[in-house]
N, C-alpha and C positions, 0 to 999 in steps of 0.2 A: 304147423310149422313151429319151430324149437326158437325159443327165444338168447340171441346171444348171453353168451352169461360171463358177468364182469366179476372179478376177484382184485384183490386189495392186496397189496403186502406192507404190514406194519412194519417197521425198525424202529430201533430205538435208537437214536445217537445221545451221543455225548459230546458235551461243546469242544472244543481243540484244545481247549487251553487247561481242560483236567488230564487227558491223557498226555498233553506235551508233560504239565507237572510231573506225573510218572514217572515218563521217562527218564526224565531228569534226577527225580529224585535217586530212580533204580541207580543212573550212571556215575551220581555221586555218592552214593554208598561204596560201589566198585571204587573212586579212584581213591574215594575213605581209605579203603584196604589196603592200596596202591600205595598210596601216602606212608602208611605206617609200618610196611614192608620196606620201603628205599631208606626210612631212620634206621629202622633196625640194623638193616647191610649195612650200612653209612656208619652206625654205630660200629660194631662189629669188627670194620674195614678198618675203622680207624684207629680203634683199639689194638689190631694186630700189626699197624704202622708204626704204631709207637714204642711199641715191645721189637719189632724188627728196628728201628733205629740208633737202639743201644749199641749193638755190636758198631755201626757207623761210625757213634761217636767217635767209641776207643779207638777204632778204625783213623778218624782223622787226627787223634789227640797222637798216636803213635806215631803218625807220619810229622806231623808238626813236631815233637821230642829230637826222631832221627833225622830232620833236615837241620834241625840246630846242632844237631850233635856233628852231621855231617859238614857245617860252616865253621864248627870251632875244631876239627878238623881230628874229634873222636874216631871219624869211623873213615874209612876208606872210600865209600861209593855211595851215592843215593839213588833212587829211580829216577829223579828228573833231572837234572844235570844244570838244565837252561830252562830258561822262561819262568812265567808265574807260577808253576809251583814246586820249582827250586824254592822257592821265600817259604821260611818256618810261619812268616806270622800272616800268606797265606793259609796255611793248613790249620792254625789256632783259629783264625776268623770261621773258617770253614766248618772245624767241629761246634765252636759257640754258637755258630747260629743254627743247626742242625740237632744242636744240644737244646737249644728255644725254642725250634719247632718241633722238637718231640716232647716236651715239656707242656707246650700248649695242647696239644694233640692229647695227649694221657688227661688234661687236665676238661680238654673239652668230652673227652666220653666216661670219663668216671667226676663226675661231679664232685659227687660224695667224699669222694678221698683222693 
């Protein structure tokens, strides 16, 4: 008669806490990447916020000119006729502080200069 026959199967493991390490490390390498892509756009974005905000300024510094011009009664017509921004020194508030946050904005993504 044939004697049963036992076999073994070796594994090797590794404790939990080297492969959790891994992974981890793998996942922040990724969000590494992740990180220093969203500065970039952020960079970038902001940069071409501030270069689009110039036209605004003039934008609001013009309308603020012709609502005054239109209260001393230079000109004929204005586009707002009533409410708050009939007032000129709405429109001056409006480009200075527009005129501050583009200032800040250019000054936060070019450091340098």
């Amino acid at each position: 008669m044939s004697q049963p026959r036992e076999t073994a199967l070796v594994l090797q493991t590794q404790p939990a806490r080297t492969w959790t390490i891994g992974i981890f490390q793998a996942a922040g390498a990724g969000l590494g990447r992740v990180g220093v892509w969203a500065v970039d756009t952020a960079q970038e974005f902001g940069s071409v916020l501030s270069v689009l905000m110039g036209p605004a300024v003039f934008l609001a510094y013009a309308f603020a000119s012709w609502s005054l011009a239109a209260n001393l009664g230079w000109t004929a017509t204005f586009p707002y006729s009533a409410g708050p921004l009939s007032n000129w020194l709405v429109w001056v508030s409006i480009a200075v502080l527009v005129h501050i946050a583009s200032d800040v904005l250019r000054r936060c993504t070019h450091p340098e200069g």
